[in-house]
C-alpha positions in Angstrom: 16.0 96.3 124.5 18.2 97.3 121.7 21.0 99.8 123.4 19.5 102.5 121.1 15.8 102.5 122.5 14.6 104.8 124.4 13.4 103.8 127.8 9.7 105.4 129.0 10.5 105.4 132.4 11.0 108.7 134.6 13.9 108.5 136.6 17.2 107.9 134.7 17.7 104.3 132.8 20.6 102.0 133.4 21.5 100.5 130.2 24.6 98.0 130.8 26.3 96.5 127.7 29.8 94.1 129.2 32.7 95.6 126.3 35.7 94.1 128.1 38.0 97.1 126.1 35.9 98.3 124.1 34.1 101.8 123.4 30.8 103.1 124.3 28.9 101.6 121.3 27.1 104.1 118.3 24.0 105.0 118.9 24.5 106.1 122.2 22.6 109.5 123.4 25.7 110.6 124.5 28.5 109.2 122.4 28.4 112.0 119.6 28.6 115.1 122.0 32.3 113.9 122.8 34.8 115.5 120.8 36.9 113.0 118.3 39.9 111.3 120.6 38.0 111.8 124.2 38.7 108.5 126.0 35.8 106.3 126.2 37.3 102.8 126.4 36.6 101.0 129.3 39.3 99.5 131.1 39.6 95.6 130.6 37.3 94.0 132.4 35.1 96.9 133.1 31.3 97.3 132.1 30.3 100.6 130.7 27.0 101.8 132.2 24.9 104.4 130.4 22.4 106.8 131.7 20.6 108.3 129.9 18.1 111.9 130.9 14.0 110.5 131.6 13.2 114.2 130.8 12.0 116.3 133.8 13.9 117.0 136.9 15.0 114.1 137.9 17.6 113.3 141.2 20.4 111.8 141.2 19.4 108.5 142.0 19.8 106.9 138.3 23.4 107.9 138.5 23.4 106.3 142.1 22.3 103.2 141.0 24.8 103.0 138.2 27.6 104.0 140.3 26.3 101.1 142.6 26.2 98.7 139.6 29.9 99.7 138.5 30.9 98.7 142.4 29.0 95.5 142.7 31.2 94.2 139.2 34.3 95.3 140.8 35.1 98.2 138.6 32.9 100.4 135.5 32.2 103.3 133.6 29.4 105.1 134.2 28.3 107.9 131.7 25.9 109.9 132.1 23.7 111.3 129.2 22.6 115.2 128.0 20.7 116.9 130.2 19.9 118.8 134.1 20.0 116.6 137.1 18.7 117.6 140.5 21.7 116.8 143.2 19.6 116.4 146.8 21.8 114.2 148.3 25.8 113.5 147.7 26.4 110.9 145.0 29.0 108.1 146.1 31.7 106.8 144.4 33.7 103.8 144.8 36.7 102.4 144.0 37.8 101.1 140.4 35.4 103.7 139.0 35.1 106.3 136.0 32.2 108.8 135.7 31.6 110.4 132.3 29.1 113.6 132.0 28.7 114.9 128.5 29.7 118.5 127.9 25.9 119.0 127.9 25.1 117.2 131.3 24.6 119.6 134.6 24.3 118.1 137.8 22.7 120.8 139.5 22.8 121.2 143.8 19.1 121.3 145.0 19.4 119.8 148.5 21.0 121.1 151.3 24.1 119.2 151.3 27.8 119.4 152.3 29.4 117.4 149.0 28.2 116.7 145.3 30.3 113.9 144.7 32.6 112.0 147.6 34.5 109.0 147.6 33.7 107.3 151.2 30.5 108.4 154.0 30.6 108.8 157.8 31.1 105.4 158.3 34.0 105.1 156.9 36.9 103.8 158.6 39.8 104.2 156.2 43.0 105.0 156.7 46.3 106.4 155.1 45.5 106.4 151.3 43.4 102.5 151.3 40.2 104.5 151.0 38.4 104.4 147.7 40.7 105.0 144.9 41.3 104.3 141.2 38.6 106.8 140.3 38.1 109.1 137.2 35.9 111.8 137.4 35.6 113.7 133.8 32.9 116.3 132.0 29.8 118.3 132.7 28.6 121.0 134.4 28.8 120.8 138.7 26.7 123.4 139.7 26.4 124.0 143.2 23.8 126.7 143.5 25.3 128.5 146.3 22.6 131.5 145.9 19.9 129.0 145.9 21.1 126.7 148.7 24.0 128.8 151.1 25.0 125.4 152.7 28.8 125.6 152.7 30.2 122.5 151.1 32.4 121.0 148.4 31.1 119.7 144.5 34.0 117.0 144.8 35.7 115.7 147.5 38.3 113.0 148.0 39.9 111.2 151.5 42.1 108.6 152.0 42.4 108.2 148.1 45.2 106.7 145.9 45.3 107.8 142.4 42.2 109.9 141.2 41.8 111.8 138.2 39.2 114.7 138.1 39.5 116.6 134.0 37.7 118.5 131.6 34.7 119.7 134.0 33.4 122.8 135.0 32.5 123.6 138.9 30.5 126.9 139.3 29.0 128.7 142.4 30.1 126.7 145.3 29.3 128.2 148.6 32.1 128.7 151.2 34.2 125.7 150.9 36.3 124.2 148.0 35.4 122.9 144.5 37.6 120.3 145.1 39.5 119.1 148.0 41.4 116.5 147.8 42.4 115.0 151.8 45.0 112.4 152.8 45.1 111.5 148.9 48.1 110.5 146.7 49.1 110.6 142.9 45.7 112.1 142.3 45.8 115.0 139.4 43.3 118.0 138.3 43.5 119.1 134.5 41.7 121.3 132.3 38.8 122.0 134.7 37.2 125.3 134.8 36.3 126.9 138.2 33.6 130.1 138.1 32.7 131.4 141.3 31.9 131.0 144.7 30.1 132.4 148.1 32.9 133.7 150.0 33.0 132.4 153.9 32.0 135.4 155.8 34.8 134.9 158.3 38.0 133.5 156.8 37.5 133.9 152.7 41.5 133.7 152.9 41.7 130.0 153.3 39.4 129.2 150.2 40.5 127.2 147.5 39.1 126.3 144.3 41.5 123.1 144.5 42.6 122.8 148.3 44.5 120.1 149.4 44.3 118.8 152.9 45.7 116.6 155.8 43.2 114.3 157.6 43.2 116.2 161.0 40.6 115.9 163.7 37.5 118.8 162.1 39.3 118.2 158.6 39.0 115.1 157.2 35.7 114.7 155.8 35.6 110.9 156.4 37.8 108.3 157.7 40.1 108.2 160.2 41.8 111.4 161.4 45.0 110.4 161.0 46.8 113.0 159.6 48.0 111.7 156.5 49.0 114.1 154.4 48.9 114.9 150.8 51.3 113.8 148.2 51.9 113.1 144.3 49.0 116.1 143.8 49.0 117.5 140.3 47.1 120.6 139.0 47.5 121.8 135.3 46.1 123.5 132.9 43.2 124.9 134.3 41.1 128.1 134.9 40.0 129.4 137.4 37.6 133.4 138.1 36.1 135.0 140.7 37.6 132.9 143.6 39.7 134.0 146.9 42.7 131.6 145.9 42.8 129.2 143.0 45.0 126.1 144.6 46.9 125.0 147.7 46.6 124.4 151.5 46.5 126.5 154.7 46.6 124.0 157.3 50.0 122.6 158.6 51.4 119.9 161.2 54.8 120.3 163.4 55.5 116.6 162.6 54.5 116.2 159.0 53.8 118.0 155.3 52.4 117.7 152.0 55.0 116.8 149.3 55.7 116.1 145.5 53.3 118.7 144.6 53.1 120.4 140.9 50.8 123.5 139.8 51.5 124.4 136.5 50.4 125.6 133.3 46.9 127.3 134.4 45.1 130.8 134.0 43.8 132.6 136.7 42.1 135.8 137.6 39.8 138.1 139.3 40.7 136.5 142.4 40.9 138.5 146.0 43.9 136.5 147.7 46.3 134.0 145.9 46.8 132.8 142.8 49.0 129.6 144.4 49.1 129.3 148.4 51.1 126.8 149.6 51.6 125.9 153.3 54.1 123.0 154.9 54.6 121.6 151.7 58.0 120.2 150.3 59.3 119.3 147.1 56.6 122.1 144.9 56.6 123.4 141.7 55.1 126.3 140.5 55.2 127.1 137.0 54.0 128.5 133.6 50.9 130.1 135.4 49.4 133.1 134.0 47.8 135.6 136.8 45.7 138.5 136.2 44.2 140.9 138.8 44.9 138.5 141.9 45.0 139.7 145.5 48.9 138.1 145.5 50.5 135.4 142.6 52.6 132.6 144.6 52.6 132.3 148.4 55.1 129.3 149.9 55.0 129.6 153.7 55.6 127.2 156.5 53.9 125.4 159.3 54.5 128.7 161.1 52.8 127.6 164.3 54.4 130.1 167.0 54.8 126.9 169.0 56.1 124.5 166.5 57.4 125.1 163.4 58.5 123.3 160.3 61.0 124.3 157.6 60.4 123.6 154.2 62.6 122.3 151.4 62.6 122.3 147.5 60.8 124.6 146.3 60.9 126.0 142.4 58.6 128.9 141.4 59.5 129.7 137.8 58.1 131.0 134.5 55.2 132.7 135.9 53.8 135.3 134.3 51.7 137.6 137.4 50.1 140.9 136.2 48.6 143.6 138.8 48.3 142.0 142.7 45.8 144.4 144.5 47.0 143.5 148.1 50.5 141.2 148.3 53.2 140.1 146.7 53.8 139.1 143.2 55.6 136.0 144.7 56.4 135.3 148.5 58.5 133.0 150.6 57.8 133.2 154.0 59.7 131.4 156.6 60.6 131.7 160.3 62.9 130.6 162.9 64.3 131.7 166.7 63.2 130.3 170.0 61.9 126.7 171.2 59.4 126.6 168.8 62.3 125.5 166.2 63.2 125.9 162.4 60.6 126.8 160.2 63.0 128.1 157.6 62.3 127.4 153.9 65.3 125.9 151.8 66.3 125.1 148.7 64.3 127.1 146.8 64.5 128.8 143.4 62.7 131.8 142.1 63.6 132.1 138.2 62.3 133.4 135.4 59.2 134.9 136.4 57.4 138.4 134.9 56.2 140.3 137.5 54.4 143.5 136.5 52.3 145.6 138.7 52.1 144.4 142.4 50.7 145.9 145.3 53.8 144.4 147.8 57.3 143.5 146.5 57.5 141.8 143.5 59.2 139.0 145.5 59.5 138.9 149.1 61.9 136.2 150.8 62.3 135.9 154.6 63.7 133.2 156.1 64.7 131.3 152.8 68.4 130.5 153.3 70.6 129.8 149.6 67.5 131.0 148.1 68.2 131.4 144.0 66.2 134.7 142.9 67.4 134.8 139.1 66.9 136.2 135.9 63.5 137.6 136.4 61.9 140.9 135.4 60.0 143.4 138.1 57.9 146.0 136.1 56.5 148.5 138.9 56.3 147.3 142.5 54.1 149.1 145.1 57.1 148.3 147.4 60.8 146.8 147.0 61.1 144.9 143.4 63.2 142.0 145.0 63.0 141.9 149.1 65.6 139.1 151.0 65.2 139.1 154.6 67.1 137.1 156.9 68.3 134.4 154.1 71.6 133.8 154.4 73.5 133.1 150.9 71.2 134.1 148.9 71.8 134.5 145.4 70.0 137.9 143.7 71.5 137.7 140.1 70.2 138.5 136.7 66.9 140.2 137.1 65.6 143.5 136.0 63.3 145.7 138.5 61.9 148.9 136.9 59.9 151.5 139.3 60.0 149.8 141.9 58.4 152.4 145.3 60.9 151.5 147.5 64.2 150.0 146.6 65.0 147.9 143.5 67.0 145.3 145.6 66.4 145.3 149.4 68.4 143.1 151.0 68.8 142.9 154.7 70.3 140.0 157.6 72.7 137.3 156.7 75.9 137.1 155.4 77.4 135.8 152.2 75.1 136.9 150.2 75.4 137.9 145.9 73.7 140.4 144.3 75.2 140.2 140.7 74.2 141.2 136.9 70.8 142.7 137.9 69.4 145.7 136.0 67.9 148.3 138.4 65.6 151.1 136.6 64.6 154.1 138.1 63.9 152.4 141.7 63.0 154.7 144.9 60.0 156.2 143.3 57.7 157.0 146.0 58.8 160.3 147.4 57.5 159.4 151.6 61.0 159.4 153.0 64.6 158.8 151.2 65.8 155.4 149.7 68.5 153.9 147.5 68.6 151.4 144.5 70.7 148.6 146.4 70.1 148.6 150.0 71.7 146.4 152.8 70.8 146.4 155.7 73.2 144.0 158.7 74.8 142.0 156.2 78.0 140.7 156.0 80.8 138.9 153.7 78.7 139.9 150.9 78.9 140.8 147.3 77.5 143.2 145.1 79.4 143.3 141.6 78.2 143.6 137.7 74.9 146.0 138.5 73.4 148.3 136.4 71.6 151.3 138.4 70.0 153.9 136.2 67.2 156.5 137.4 65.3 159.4 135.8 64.4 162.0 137.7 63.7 162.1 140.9 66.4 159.5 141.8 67.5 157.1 144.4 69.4 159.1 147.5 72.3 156.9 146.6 72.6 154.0 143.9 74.4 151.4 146.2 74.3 151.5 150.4 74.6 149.7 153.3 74.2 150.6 156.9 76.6 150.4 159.8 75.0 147.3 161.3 76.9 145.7 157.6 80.6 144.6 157.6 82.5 143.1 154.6 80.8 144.0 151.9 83.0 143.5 148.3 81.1 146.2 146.1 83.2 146.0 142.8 82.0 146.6 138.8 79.3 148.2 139.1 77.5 150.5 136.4 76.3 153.5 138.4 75.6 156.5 136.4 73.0 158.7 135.9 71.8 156.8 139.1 71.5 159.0 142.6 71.0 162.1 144.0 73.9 162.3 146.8 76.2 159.7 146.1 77.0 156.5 144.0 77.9 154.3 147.0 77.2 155.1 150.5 78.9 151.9 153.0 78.9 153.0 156.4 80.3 150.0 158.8 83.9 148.4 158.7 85.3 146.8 155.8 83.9 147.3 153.0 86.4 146.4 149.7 85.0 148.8 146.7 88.2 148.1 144.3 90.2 145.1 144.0 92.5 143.3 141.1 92.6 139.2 141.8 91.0 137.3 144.7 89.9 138.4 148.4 90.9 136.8 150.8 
């Protein structure tokens, strides 16, 4: 039969043409809906299998068999044609594999099922990242019909994967858990997927994520051995994502281990009751060029804060974000802890730069336990609390940024020592009118600097522009701009030593 016939039967044809390289040949149902450029080569030495839609409501089980063709020759493509198919049990991948839906292909939950798409089954014994890998998964509509069928599960879900590609789908109405989750995996990346909607878990809607990442734990790891391999090499760009608790990240953690190498970047997000970006026990992160609209809270870093064993953090750069109205957190938070046997959990190394912040419920950013944390050169426009908040982060640098109307204070920065607080613009902070509060504030800090600030304030004004309390010793507050700024007094340093003028060094 000529690749262009049509095929009578009812359940969804397999039509296998061997192009070592080559493209999906013309005449294909399917080949015109892709726009000019999309990739439809196969690999070398890969088959391309094409499935086309019987007509009715068919199952799944064409694009079973297809997927079960591409694994007996070691490696295909399998595309799947125009057209509604009925998902009643999870499909199954394997490894060496792409899977091609056309924009007008929906696979469609009907059955009560946990996953939509998986790479491995309960009997699967893999370990570290040798599960099924070298998988694409690209186009179509994954509904999963959580009004129609409630069972909590995932559309996609990968464990114990090396290098997987899911791009240019749509995942709508999943029902408690994740559109995608990606466990124990490595170098896998998510790009230009669209994410609309979900049932929220009744009990814990904070740890949902459209893209979660995960660590192959005992009652985590879907498949496979629970190992506890972690995540790493994870990329997620430029996608959207609506009506979700948190877009991306992670909210389980391990005393002995993390998720690294991790970029979010470049995506659009809103209407969402939590995060934007939450991020626990994972090093070496980027967050950036994200635009956030209407979230619970923007960026979240936090670490394996286990009361009993912690985990610090390192490397962390959230910059270029642009977050517009939180309606419960932070625009941006770094959460660390430390004291007592249960270790460091600080969170170093960490940069917070060039972000716009406008609107937030909390601080615009909120550091605590983030030692030599860089908080640079971003702009603060109305902050339900402090604009910038540094708590317990020794040398921390808090330079360059602007805060306007911010509730509490403009800069609020309290424990430590050595800190900088330099070149910031601070407009009209200490609006709320509950109790008394000041511009600059420090609060026990010591050997610290606060030079080259600009406080300005209309009416009613900060109680003082610049102040720190007696717990605070060593303070070198020099060249600052403070007019039209308080309502008592420009500076206000109670505790010993304090250095307010000074020509040369101090030493």
């Amino acid at each position: 039969m000529a690749p262009s016939e049509k095929s009578p039967a009812t359940t969804g044809r397999l039509a296998r043409r061997a192009l070592l390289g080559g493209a999906l040949a013309g005449g294909a149902t399917a080949g015109a809906l892709f726009a000019p450029g999309a990739a439809l080569a196969a690999p070398a030495g890969w088959k391309v299998f094409f499935v086309e839609h019987p007509g009715g409501t068919p199952t799944q089980s064409g694009i079973q068999a297809a997927l079960n063709e591409a694994h007996a020759a070691s490696g295909g493509h399998v595309v799947v044609g125009p057209g509604t198919w009925q998902v009643t049990s999870p499909l199954r991948i394997w490894a060496n594999t792409r899977l091609t839906l056309t924009p007008a292909t929906v696979l469609r939950r009907t059955g009560a099922v946990n996953a939509m798409l998986r790479n491995g089954d309960s009997s699967d014994t893999s370990t570290g990242y040798n599960g099924a890998g070298n998988i694409i998964v690209e186009g179509g509509v994954w509904d999963a019909n959580a009004d129609s069928v409630p069972t909590p599960g995932w559309a996609i879900v990968f464990a114990h994967a090396r290098n997987v590609t899911v791009r240019d789908l749509e995942i709508r109405d999943v029902s408690e858990w994740h559109a995608i989750e990606l466990n124990s995996t490595a170098d896998a990346l998510v790009q230009n997927c669209t994410f609309v909607g979900t049932r929220l878990r009744p009990s814990a809607a904070w740890n949902q994520e459209a893209v979660s990442f995960d660590l192959a734990a005992a009652g985590l790891v879907p498949f496979g051995a629970a190992d506890n391999t972690q995540c790493r090499g994870i990329r997620i760009i430029d996608n959207r994502c609506t009506g979700w608790p948190t877009f991306a990240g992670c909210h389980t953690g391990l005393a002995t281990s993390g998720h690294e190498e991790v970029v979010i970047s470049g995506n659009v997000i809103r209407d969402l009751t939590y995060w934007g970006v939450s991020l626990r026990n994972t090093s070496r992160a980027v967050v950036t060029d994200n635009t956030m609209l209407n979230v619970g809270g923007g960026v979240m870093i936090r670490c394996h804060d286990d009361t009993t064993a912690r985990r610090s953090l390192t490397s962390v750069v959230v910059a270029d974000n642009v977050i517009d109205t939180t309606t419960v957190d932070e625009g941006i938070r770094l959460t660390g802890a430390n004291g007592g046997s249960a270790g460091d959990g600080q969170v170093w190394c960490t940069s917070v730069t060039g972000n716009v912040l406008r609107r937030t419920a909390g601080s615009g950013i909120s550091a605590v336990w983030a030692p030599e944390v860089q908080i640079r050169d971003n702009s603060i426009h109305v902050s339900g609390r402090h604009g910038i908040e540094a708590i317990n982060c020794t040398s921390a640098t808090v330079s360059g940024n602007l805060t306007r109307d911010a509730q509490w204070s403009g800069v609020s920065v309290s424990g430590g020592g050595h800190h900088r607080i330099t070149d910031n613009s601070v407009l009209n902070a200490a609006r709320a009118t509950d109790q008394a509060r000041d511009a600059i504030q420090l609060s026990g800090v010591t050997s610290s600097m606060v030079q080259g600030n600009k406080v300005a304030s209309a009416n009613p004004a900060p109680r003082y522009a610049i102040s720190a309390d007696s717990a605070s010793s060593g303070v070198l507050c020099v060249h600052n701009d403070l007019r039209t700024s308080y309502q008592d007094a420009a500076l206000n340093l109670a505790g010993p030593g304090h250095i307010t003028s000074m020509t040369g060094n101090v030493s």
